[in-house]
C-alpha positions in Angstrom: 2.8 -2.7 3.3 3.0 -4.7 0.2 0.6 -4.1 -2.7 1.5 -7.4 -4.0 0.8 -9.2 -0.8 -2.5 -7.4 -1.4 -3.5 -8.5 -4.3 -3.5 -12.1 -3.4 -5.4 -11.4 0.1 -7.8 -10.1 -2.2 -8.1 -12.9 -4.6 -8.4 -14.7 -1.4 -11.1 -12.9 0.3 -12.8 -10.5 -1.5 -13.2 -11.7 -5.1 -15.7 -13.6 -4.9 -18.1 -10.7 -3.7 -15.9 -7.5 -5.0 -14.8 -6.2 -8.4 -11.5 -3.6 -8.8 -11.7 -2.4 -12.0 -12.8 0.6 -13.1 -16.6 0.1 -14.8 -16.8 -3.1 -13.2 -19.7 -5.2 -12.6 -21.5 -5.5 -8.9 -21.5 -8.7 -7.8 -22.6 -9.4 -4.0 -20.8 -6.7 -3.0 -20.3 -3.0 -4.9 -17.8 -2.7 -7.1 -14.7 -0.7 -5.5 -13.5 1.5 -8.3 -13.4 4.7 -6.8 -14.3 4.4 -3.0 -11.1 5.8 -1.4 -12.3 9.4 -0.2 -16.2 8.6 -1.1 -18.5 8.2 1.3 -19.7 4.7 2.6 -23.4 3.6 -0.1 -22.7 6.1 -2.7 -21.8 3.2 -5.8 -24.0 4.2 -8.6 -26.4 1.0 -9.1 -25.7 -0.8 -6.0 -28.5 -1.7 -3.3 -26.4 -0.8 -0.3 -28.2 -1.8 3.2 -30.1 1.5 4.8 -27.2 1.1 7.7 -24.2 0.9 5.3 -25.9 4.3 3.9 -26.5 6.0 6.8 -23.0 5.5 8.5 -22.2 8.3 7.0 -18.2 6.7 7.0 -15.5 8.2 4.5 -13.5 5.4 3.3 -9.9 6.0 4.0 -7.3 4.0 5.0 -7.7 4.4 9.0 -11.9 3.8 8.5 -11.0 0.9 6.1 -8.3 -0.7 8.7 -11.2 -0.7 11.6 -14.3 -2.0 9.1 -12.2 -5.0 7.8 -11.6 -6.0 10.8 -14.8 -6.9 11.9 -17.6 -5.4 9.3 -20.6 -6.5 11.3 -19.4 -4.7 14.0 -18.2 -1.3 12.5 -21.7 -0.8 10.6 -24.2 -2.3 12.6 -27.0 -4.1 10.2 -24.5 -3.9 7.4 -25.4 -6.8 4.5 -22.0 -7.5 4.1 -21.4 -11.2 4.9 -17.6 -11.3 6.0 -16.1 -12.3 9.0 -13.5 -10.0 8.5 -9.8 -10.1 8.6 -8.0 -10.3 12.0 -4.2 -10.1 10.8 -3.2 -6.0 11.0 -0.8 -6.8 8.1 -2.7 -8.8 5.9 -5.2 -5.5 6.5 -2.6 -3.4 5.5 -1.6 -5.3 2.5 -5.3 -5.3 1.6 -5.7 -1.6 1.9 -2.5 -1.0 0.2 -3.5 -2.8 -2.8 -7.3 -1.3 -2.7 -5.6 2.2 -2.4 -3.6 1.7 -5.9 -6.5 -0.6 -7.8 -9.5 1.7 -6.8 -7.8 5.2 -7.3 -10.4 7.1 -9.4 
C-alpha cells in the first residue's frame, strides 16, 4: 500500500466532497479527521443521512475496503453521491493514506 499513491487518489476522488485535516470544514461530505475506529454519522456538525447513522458501521480498514467500493450499496439510502472505486489497490492506497491523514 502506498500512502503516497493515496494521496493523489484522494485529490482525485474525494476532494471535492471531503476534507483531511484536523478542524476542517464539511463540505458535501463530513470532514474525515478522526473517523478510523468511530462509528459511521458521529462528525460533530454534519447532517449525515438517517441510513448512514443507523448502519451502525465502525470505520476500519476492512469496513472502509467494502464501502468504497460501492457506497450505495454497502449503506443502503446513504447521500453519498460516489460511484465508488473498483481498483482493490487504488482502495488500498486510499485507505492507507486516510489511515495516516485522519489519525486522531
Amino acid at each position: 500500500m502506498s500512502e503516497k499513491k493515496g494521496a493523489k487518489v484522494f485529490k482525485q476522488k474525494c476532494s471535492q466532497c471531503h476534507t483531511v485535516e484536523e478542524g476542517g470544514a464539511h463540505k458535501q461530505g463530513p470532514n474525515l479527521y478522526g473517523f478510523f475506529g468511530r462509528q459511521s454519522g458521529l462528525a460533530d456538525g454534519y447532517s449525515y443521512s438517517t441510513a448512514n447513522k443507523k448502519s451502525g458501521i465502525m470505520w476500519g480498514e476492512d469496513t472502509l475496503f467494502d464501502y468504497l467500493e460501492n457506497p450505495k450499496k454497502y449503506i443502503k439510502g446513504t447521500k453519498m453521491v460516489f460511484a465508488g472505486i473498483k481498483k482493490d489497490k487504488e482502495r488500498k492506497d486510499l485507505i492507507a493514506y486516510l489511515k495516516k491523514t485522519c489519525a486522531a
